[in-house]
Every structure is written in C-alpha cells, then in structure tokens.
VEXKOLMI-119369 format. One record per atom (N, C-alpha, C, O, CB): residue number from 1; x, y, z. Coordinates in steps of 0.2 Angstrom, whole numbers, plus 5000, padded with zeros to 4 digits. Glycine has a CB too. Example, Ala and Ser with C-alpha at 12.3 -4.5 7.8 and 13.67 -1.06 7.14 Angstrom:
<site num="1" x="5066" y="4972" z="5039"/>
<site num="1" x="5062" y="4978" z="5039"/>
<site num="1" x="5066" y="4984" z="5039"/>
<site num="1" x="5071" y="4983" z="5042"/>
<site num="1" x="5057" y="4978" z="5045"/>
<site num="2" x="5064" y="4989" z="5035"/>
<site num="2" x="5068" y="4995" z="5036"/>
<site num="2" x="5064" y="5000" z="5039"/>
<site num="2" x="5067" y="5006" z="5040"/>
<site num="2" x="5070" y="4997" z="5029"/>
% end
This chain:
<site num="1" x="4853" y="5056" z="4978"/>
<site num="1" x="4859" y="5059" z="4980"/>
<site num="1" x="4862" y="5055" z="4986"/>
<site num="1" x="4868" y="5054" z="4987"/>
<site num="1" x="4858" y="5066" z="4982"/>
<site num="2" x="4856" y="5053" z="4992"/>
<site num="2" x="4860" y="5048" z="4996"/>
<site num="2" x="4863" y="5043" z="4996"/>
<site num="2" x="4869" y="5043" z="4998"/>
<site num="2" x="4857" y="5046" z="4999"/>
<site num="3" x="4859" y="5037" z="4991"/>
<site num="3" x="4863" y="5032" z="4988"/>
<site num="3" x="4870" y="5034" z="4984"/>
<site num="3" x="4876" y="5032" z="4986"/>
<site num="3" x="4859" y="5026" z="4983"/>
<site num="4" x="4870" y="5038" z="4981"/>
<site num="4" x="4876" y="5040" z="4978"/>
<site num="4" x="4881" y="5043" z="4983"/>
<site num="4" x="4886" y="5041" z="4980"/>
<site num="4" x="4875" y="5044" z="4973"/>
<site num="5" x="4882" y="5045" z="4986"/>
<site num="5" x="4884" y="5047" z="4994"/>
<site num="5" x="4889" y="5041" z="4996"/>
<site num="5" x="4895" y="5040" z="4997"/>
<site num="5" x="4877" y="5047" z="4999"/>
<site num="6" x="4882" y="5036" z="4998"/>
<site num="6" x="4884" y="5031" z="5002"/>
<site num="6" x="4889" y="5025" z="5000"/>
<site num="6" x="4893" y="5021" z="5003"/>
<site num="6" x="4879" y="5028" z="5004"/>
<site num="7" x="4887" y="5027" z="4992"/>
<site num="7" x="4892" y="5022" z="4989"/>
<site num="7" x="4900" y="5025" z="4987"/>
<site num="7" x="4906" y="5022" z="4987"/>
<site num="7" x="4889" y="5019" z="4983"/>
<site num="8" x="4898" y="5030" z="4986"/>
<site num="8" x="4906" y="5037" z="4984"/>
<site num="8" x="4910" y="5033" z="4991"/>
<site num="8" x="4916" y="5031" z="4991"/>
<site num="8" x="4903" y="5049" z="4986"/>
<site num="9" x="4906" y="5032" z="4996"/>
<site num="9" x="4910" y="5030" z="5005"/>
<site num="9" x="4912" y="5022" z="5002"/>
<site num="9" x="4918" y="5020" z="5002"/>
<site num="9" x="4902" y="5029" z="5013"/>
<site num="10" x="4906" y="5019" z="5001"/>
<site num="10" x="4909" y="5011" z="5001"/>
<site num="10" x="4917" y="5010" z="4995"/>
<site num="10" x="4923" y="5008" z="4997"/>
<site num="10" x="4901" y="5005" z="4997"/>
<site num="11" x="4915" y="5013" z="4989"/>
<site num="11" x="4920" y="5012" z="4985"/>
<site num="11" x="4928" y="5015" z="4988"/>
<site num="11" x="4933" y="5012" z="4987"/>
<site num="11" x="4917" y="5015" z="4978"/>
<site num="12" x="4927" y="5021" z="4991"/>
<site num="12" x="4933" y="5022" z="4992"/>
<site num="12" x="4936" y="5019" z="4998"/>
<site num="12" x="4942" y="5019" z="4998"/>
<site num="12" x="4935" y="5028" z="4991"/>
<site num="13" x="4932" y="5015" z="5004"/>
<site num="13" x="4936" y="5011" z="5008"/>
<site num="13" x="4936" y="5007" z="5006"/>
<site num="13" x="4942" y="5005" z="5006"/>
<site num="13" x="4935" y="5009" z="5012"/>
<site num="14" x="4932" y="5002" z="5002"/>
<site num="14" x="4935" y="4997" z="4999"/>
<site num="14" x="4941" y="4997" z="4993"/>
<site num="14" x="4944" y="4992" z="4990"/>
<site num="14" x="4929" y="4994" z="4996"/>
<site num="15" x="4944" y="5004" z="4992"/>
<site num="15" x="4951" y="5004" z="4988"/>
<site num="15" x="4954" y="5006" z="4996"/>
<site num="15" x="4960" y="5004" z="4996"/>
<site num="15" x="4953" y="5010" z="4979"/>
<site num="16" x="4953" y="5009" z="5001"/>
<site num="16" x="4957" y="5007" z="5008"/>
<site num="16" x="4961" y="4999" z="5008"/>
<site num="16" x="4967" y="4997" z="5008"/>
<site num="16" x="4951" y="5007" z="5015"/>
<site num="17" x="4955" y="4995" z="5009"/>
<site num="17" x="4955" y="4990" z="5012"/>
<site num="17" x="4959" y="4987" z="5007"/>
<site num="17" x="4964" y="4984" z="5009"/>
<site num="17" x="4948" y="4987" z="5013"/>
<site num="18" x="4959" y="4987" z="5002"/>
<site num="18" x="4961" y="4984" z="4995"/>
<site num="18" x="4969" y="4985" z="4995"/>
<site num="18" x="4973" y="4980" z="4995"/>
<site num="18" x="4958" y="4987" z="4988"/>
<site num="19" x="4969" y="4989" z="4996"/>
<site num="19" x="4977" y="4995" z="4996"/>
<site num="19" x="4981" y="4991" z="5003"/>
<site num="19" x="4986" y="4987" z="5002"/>
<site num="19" x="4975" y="5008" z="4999"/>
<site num="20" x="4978" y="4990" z="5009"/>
<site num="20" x="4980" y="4987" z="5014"/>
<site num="20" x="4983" y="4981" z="5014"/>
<site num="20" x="4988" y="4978" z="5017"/>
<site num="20" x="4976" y="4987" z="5018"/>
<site num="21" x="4978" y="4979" z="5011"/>
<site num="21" x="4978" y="4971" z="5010"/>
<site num="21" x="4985" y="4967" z="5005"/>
<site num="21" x="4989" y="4962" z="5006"/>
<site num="21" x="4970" y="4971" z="5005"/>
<site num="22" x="4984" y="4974" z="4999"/>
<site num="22" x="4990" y="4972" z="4995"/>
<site num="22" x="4996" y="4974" z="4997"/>
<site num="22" x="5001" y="4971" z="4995"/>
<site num="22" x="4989" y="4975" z="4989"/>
<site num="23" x="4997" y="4979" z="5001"/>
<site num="23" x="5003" y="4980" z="5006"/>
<site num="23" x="5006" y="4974" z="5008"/>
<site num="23" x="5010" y="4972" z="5005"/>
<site num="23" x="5001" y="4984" z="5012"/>
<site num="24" x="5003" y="4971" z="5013"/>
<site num="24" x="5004" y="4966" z="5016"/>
<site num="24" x="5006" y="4960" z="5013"/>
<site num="24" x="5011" y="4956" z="5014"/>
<site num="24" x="4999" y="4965" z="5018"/>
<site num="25" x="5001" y="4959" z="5008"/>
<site num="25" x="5003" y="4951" z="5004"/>
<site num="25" x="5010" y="4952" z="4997"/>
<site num="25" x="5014" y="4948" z="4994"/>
<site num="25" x="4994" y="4949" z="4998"/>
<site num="26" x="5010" y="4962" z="4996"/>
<site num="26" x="5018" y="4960" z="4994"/>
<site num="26" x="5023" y="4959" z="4998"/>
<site num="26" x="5027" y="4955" z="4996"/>
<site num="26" x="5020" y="4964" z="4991"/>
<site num="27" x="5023" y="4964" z="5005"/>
<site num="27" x="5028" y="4964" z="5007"/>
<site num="27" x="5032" y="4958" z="5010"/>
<site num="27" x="5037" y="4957" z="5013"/>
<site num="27" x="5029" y="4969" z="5009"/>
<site num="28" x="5024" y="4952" z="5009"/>
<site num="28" x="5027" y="4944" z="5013"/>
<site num="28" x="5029" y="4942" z="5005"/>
<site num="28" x="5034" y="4938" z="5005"/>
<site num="28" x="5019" y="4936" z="5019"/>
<site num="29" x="5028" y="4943" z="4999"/>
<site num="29" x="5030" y="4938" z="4995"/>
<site num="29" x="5039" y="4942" z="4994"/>
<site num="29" x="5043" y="4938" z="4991"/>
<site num="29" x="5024" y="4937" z="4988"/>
<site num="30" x="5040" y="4949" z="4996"/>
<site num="30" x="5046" y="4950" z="4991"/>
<site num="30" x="5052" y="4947" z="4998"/>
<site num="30" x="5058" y="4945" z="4997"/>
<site num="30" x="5047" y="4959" z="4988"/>
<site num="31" x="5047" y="4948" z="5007"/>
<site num="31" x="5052" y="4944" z="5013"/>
<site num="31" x="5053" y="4937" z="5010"/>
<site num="31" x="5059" y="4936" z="5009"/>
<site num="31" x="5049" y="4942" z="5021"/>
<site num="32" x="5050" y="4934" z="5008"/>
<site num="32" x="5049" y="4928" z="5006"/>
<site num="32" x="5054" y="4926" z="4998"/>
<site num="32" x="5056" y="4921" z="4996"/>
<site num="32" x="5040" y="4928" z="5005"/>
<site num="33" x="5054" y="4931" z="4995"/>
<site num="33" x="5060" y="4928" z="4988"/>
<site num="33" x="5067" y="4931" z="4990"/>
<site num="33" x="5072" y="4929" z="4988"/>
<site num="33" x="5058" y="4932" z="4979"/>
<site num="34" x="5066" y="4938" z="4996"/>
<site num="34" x="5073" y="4938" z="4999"/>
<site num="34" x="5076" y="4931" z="5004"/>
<site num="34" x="5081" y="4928" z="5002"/>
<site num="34" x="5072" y="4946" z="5003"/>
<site num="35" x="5074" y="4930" z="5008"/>
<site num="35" x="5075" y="4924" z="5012"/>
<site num="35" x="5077" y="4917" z="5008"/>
<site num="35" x="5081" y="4913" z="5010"/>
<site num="35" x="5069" y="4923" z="5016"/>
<site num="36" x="5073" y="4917" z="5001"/>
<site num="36" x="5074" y="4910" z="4997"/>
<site num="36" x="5081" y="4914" z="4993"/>
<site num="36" x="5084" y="4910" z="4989"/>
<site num="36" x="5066" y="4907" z="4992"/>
<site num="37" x="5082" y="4918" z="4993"/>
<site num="37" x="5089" y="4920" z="4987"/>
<site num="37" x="5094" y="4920" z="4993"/>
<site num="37" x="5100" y="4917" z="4992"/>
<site num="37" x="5088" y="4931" z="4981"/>
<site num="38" x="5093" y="4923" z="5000"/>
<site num="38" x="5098" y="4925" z="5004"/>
<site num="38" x="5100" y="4919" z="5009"/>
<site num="38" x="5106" y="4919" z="5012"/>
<site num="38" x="5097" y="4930" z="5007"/>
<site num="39" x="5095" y="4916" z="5010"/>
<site num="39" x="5093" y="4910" z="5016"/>
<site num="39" x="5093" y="4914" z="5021"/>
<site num="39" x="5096" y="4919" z="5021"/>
<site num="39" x="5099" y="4902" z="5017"/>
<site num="40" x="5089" y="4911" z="5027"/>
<site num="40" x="5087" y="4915" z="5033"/>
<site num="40" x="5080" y="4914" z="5035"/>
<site num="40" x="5077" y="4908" z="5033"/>
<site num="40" x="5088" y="4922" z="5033"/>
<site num="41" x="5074" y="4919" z="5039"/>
<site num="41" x="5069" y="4918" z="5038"/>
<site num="41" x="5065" y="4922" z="5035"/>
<site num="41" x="5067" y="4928" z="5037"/>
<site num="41" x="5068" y="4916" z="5042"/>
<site num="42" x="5060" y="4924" z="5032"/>
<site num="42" x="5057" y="4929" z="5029"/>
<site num="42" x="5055" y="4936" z="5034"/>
<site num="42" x="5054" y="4942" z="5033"/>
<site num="42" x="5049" y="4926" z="5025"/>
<site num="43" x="5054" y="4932" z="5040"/>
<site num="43" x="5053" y="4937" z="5045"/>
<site num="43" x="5059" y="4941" z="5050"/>
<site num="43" x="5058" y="4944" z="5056"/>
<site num="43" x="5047" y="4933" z="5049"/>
<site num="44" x="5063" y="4941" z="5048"/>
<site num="44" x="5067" y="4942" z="5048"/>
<site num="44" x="5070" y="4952" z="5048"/>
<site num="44" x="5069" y="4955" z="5042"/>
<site num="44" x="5069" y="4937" z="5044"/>
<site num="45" x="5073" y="4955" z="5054"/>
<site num="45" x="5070" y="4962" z="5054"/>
<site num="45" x="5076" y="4966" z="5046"/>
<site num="45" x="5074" y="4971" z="5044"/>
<site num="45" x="5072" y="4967" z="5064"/>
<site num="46" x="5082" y="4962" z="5043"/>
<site num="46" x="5085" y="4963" z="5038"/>
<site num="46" x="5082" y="4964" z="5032"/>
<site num="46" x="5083" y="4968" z="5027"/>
<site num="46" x="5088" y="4960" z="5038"/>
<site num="47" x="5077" y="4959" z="5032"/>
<site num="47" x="5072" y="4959" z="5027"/>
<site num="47" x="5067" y="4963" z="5025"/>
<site num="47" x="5066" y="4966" z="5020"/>
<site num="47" x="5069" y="4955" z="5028"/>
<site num="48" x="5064" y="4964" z="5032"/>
<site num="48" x="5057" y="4970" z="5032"/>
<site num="48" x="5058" y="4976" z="5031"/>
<site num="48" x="5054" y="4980" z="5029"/>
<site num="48" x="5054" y="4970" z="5037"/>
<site num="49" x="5066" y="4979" z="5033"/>
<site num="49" x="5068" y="4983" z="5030"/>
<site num="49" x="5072" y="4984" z="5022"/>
<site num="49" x="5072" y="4988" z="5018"/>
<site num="49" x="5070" y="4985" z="5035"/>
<site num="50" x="5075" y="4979" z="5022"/>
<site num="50" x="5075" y="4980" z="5013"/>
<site num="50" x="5069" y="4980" z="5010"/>
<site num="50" x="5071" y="4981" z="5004"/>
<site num="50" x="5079" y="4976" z="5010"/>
<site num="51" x="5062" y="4978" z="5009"/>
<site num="51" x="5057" y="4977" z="5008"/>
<site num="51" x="5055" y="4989" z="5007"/>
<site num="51" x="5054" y="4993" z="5003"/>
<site num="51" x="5054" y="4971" z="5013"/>
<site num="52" x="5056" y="4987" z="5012"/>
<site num="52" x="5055" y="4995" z="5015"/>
<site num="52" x="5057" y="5002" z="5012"/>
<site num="52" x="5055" y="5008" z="5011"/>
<site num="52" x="5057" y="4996" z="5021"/>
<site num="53" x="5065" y="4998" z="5010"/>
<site num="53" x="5070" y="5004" z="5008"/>
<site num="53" x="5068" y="5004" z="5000"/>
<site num="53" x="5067" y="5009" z="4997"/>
<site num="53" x="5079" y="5002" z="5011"/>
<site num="54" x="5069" y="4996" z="4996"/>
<site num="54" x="5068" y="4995" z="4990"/>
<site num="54" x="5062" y="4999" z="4985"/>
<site num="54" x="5061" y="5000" z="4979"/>
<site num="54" x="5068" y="4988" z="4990"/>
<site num="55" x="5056" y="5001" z="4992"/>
<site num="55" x="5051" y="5003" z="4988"/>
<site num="55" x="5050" y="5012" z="4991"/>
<site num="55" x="5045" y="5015" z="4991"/>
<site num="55" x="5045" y="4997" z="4990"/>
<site num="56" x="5057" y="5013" z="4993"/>
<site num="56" x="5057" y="5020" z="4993"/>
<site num="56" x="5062" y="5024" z="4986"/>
<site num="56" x="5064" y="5021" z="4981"/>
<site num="56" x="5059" y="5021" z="5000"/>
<site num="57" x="5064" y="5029" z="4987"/>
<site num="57" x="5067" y="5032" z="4981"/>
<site num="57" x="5073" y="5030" z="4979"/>
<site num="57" x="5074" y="5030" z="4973"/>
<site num="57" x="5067" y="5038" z="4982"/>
<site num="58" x="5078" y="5029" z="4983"/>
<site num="58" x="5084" y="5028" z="4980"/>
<site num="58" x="5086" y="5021" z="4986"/>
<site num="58" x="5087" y="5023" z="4992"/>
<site num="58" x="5089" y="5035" z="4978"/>
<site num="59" x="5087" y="5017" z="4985"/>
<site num="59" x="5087" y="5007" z="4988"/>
<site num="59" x="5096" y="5011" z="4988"/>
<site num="59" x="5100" y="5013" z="4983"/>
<site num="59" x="5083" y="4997" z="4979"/>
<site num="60" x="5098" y="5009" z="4995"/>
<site num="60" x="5105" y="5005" z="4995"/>
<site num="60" x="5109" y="5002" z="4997"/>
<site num="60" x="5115" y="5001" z="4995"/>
<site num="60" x="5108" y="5007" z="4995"/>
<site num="61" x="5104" y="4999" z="5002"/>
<site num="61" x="5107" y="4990" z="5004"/>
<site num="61" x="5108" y="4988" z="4997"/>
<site num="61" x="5107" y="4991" z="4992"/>
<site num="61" x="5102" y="4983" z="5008"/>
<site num="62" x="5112" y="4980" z="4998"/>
<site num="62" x="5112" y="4976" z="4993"/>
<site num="62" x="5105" y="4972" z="4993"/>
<site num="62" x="5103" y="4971" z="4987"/>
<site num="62" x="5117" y="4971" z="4993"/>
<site num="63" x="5102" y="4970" z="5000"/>
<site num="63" x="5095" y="4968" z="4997"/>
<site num="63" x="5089" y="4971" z="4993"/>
<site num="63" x="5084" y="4970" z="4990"/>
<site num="63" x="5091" y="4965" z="5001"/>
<site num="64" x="5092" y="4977" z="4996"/>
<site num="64" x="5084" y="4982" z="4992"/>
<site num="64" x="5087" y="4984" z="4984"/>
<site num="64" x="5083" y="4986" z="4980"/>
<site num="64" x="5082" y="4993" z="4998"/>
<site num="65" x="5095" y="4982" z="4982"/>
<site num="65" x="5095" y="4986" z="4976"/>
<site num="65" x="5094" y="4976" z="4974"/>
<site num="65" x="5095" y="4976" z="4968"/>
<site num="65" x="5104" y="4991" z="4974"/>
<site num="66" x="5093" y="4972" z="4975"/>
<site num="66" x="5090" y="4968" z="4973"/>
<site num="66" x="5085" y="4965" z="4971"/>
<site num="66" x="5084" y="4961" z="4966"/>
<site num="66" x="5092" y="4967" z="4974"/>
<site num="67" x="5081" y="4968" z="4975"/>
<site num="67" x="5072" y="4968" z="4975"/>
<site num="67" x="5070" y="4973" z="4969"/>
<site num="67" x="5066" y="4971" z="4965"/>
<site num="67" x="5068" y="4970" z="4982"/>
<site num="68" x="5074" y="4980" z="4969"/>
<site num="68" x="5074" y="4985" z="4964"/>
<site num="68" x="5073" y="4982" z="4955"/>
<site num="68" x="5069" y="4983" z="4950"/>
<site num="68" x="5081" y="4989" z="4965"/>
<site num="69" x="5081" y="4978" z="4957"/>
<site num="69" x="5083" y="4974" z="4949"/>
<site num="69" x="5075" y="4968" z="4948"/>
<site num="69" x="5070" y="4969" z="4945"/>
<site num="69" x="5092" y="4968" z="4949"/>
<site num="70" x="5076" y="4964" z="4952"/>
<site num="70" x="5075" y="4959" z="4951"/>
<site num="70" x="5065" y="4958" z="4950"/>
<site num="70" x="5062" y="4954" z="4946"/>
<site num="70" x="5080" y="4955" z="4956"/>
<site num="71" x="5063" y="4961" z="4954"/>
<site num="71" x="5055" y="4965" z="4954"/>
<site num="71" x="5053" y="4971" z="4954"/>
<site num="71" x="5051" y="4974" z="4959"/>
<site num="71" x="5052" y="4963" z="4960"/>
<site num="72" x="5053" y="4974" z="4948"/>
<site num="72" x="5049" y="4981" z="4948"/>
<site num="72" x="5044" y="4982" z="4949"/>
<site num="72" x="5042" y="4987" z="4952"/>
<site num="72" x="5048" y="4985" z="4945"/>
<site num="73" x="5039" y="4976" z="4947"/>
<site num="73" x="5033" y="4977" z="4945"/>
<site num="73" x="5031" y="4980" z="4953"/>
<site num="73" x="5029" y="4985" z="4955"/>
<site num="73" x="5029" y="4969" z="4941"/>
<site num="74" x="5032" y="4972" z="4956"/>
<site num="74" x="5030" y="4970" z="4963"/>
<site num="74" x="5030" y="4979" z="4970"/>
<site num="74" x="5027" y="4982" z="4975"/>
<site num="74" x="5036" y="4962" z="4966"/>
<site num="75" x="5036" y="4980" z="4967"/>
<site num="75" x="5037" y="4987" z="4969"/>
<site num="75" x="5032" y="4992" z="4968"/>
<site num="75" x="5028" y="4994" z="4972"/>
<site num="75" x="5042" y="4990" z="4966"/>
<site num="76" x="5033" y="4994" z="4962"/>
<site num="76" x="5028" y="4999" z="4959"/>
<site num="76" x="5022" y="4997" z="4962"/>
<site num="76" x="5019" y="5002" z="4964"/>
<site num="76" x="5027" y="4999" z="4951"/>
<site num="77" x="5019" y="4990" z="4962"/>
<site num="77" x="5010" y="4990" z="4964"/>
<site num="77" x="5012" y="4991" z="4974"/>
<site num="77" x="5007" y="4993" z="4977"/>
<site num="77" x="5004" y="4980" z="4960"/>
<site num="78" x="5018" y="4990" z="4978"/>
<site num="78" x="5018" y="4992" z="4986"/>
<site num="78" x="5018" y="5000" z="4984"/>
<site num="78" x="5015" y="5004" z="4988"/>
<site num="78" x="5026" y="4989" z="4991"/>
<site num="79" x="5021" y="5004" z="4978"/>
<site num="79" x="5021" y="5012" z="4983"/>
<site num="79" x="5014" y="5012" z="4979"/>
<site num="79" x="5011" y="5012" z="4984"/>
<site num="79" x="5029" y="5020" z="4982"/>
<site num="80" x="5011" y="5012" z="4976"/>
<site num="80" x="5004" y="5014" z="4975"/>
<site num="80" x="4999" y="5012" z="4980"/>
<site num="80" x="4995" y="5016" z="4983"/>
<site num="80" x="5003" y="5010" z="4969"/>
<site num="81" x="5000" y="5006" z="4981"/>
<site num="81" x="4997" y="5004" z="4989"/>
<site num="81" x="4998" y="5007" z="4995"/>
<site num="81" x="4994" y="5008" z="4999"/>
<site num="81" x="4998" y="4999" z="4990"/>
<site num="82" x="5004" y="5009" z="4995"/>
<site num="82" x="5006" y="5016" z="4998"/>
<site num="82" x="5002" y="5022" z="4999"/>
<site num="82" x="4998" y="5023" z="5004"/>
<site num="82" x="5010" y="5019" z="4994"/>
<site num="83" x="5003" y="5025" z="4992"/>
<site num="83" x="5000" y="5031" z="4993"/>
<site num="83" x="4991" y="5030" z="4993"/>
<site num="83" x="4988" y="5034" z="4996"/>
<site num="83" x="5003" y="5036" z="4986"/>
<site num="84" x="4988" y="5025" z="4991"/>
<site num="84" x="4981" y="5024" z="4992"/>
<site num="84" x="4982" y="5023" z="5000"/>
<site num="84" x="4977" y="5026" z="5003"/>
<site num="84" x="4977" y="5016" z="4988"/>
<site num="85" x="4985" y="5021" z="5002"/>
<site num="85" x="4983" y="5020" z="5009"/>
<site num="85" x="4984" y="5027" z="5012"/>
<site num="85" x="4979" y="5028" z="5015"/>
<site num="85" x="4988" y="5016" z="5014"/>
<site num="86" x="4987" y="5032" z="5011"/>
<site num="86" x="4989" y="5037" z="5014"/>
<site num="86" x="4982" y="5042" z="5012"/>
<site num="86" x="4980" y="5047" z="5015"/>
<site num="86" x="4998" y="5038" z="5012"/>
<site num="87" x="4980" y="5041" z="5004"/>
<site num="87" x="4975" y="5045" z="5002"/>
<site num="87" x="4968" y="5043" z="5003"/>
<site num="87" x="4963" y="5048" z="5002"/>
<site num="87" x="4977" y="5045" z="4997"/>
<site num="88" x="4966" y="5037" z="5004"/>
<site num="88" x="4961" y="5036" z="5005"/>
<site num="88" x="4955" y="5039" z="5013"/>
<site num="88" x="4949" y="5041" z="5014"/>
<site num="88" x="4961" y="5030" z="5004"/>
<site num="89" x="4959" y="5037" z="5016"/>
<site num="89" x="4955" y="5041" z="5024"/>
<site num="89" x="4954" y="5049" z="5023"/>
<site num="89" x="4951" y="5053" z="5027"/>
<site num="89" x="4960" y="5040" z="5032"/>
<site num="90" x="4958" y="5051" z="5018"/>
<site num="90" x="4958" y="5060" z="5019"/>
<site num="90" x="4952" y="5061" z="5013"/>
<site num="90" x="4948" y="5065" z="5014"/>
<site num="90" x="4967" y="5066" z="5016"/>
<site num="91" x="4951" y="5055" z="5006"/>
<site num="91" x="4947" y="5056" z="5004"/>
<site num="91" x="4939" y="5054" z="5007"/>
<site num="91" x="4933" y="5056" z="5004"/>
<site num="91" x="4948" y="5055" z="5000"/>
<site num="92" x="4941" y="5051" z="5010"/>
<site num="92" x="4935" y="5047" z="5013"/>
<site num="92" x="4932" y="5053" z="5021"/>
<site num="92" x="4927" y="5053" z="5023"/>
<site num="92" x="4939" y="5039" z="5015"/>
<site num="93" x="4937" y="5056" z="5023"/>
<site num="93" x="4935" y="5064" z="5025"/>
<site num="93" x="4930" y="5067" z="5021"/>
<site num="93" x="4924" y="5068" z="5021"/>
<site num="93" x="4942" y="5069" z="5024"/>
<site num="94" x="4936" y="5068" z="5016"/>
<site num="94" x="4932" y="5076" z="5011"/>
<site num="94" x="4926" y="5075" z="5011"/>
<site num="94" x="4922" y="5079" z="5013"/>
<site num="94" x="4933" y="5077" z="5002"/>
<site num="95" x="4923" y="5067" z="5007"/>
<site num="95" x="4916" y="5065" z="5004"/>
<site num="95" x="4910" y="5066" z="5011"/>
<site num="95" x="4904" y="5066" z="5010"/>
<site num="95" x="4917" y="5055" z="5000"/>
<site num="96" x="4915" y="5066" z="5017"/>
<site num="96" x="4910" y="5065" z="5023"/>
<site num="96" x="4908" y="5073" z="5024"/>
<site num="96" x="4903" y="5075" z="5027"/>
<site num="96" x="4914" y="5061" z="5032"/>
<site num="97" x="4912" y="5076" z="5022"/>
<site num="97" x="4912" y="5084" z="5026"/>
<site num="97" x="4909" y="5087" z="5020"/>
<site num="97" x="4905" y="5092" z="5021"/>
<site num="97" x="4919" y="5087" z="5028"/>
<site num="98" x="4911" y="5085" z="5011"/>
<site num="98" x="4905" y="5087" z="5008"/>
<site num="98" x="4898" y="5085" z="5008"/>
<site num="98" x="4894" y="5090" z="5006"/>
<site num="98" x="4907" y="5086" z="5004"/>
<site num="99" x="4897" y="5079" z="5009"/>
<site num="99" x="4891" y="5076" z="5010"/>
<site num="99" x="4885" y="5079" z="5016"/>
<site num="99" x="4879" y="5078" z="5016"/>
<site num="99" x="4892" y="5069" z="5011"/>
<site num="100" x="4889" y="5084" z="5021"/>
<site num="100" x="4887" y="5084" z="5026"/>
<site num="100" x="4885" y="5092" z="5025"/>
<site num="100" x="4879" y="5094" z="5027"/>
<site num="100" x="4892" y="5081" z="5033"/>
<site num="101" x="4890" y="5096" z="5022"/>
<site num="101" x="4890" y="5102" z="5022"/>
<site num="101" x="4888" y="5107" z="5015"/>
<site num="101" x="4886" y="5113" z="5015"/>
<site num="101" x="4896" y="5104" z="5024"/>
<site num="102" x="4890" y="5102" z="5009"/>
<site num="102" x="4887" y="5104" z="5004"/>
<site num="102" x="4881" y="5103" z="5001"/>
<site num="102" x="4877" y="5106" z="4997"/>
<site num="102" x="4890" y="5104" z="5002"/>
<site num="103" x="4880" y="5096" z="5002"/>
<site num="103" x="4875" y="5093" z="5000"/>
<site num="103" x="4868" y="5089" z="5006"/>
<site num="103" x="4863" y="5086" z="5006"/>
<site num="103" x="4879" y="5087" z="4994"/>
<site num="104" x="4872" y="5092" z="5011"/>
<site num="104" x="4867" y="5091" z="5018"/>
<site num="104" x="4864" y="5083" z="5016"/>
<site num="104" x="4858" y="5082" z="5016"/>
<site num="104" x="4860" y="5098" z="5019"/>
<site num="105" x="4868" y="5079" z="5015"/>
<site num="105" x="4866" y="5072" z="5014"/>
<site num="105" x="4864" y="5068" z="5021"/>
<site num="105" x="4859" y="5065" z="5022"/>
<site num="105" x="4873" y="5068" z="5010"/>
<site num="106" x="4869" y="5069" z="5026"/>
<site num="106" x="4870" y="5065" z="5034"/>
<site num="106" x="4866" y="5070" z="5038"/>
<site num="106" x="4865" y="5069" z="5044"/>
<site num="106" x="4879" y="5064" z="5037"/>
% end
C-alpha cells in the first residue's frame, strides 16, 4: 500500500510539472506566431495578453480572435494545462490527507 501511495504522489506531480511546462512552451510559441503575423517582439505585454484572453471564453481583441481562428488545437491543450495546474496540488492534497488518515500510510 506504501509504494502505491508513493507513486499515486509521483504520478500526479509529474502531470503538475508536465501541465507547467506545457503552459509555458505554448504560450512562447502562440507570442511567437503572433509577433511573426503582427511584427514586434514575442515578448511584448500586447501579446501575452492576447495569448491569455484567446485562451479564455470568449477572445475580443483582434489578436486573441486570431489565435482562436487560426490555432485551436494549441488552445485547447493551454486551458487543459490550465485546469491541471489548478487541479493537481488540491489532488495531490487529497492523496496526502487520505494516505495519512485513511489508510495511515505517512
């Protein structure tokens, strides 16, 4: 029951880590195809927020309704990475507080 425990832990920070990670590396590639369609620089604070807006519910700059059209995919896998981010430390709670109190593992 311990090793199983310990790994229930490893696997879901490693979809943390993973989720984090992917955050990051999309939201430099979509600064990065906005800047190359718009010219400027990727890091640029116009950018990082249309990146931001485009991957929320309803985009209404012109760059976020263009990131909308022109990449969904890349979207869809940031709010997923999203919500893993937002979900994984609360499950990574539960498994500590169940391990600790139900199954007296720690």
């Amino acid at each position: 029951m311990t090793a199983l425990f310990w790994i229930l832990i490893g696997l879901v920070l490693f979809a943390f880590i993973l989720a984090v990670q992917m955050r990051m590396v999309i939201s430099v590639a979509l600064r990065r195809a906005l800047a190359a369609q718009s010219g400027g620089l990727p890091g640029d604070t116009a950018y990082r927020l249309a990146v931001v807006e485009a991957a929320g519910p309803s985009p209404a700059s012109e760059a976020a309704l263009h990131l909308a059209r022109t990449y969904p995919k890349p979207l869809s896998q940031l709010r997923l990475a999203r919500r893993t981010c937002l979900l994984a430390p609360l499950v990574v709670l539960l498994v500590l507080v169940a391990g600790r109190f139900a199954f007296g593992v720690i």
